[in-house]
Structures are given as C-alpha cells and as structure tokens.
GUZA-324098 format. One record per residue (C-alpha): y, x, z; residue in three letters. Coordinates in pm, whole numbers, plus 50000, padded with zeros to 5 digits. Example, Ala and Ser with C-alpha at 12.3 -4.5 7.8 and 13.67 -1.06 7.14 Angstrom:
# GUZA-324098
495505123050780ala/498945136750714ser/
//
This chain:
# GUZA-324098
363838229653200unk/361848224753531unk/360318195153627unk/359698187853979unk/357858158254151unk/359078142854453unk/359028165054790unk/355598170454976unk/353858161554679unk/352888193354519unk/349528214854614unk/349828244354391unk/352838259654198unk/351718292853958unk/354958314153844unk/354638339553624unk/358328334653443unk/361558359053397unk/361408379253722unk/365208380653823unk/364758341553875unk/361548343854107unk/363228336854413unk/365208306254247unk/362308291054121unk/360598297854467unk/363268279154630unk/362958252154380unk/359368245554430unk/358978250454811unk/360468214854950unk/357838200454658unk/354998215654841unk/352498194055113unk/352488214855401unk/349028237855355unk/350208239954998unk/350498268754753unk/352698294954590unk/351128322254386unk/353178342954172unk/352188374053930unk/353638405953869unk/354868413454225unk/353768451154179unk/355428455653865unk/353308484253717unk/354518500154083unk/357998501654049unk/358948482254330unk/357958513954615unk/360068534654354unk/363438538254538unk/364808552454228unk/363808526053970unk/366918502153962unk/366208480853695unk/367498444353742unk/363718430153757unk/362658457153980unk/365648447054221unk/364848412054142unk/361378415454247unk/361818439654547unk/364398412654647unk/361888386654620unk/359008406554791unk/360738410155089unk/362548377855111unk/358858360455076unk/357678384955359unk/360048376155619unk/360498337655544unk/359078318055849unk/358348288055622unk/355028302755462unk/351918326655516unk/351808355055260unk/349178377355131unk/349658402854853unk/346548407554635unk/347428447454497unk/344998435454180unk/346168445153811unk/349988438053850unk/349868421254220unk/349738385554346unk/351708374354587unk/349868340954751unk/351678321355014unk/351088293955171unk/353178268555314unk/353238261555716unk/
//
C-alpha cells in the first residue's frame, strides 16, 4: 500500500521498488510533487541490460519502457547519474 499526501505537497519521492511498476508508481507520485520537486529512482541501468537489444526480460522492458518514457515527458528535467546501477533524477517543471 502507497500512501500519498495531498497534490503539490511533496519535495522528494525515492523509488527503488519492483521495476515493472516504475512507471506506475512514477505516475502516482508526480501530481504529489511542488513544482521544483524531486523524483530519483535506482536501478535504471540494470547491471546494463537496458542498451542490450536482446535482453527481453520483463524488468528490462519495464525499465527501458520507463527510461524512455521519463526522457521524453515534458513535465520534468531528467539527468541520469551512470553510477553503480544508475540514477535517474528528475525534476519537476
């Protein structure tokens, strides 16, 4: 169970949960966040898989899915930290 405060409350959200629910729980939290606010999430890299066009795994799709959903959205500001497992940090406009 998630539980969410009250829309543009929110300054920081940290996910690090099952990956093929990433971009679920990133549309959960987003309408929570204050405008300048923050969404970082872990494991974006995924030991490398996701540049592996042959690894089709259903949390390597999840996360490719995720990655490149995140990287086109207008709403936010993104920045991938390619440290240990990648961070994905975004920031919302």
């Amino acid at each position: 169970r998630l539980c969410l405060p009250s829309p543009g409350v929110g300054d920081l959200v940290f996910i690090d949960a099952d990956k093929e629910n990433y971009l679920t729980y990133y549309e959960m939290v987003l309408p929570k966040l204050k405008p300048g606010g923050f969404i970082i999430v872990d494991n974006v890299l995924w030991d490398g898989k996701v540049i592996d066009e042959n690894e089709t795994d259903k949390k390597t799709k999840s996360l490719k899915l995720f990655n490149n959903f995140v990287h086109q959205d207008a709403r936010v500001d993104n920045l991938l930290l390619p440290i240990r497992d990648g961070l994905m940090i975004l920031r919302k406009k």
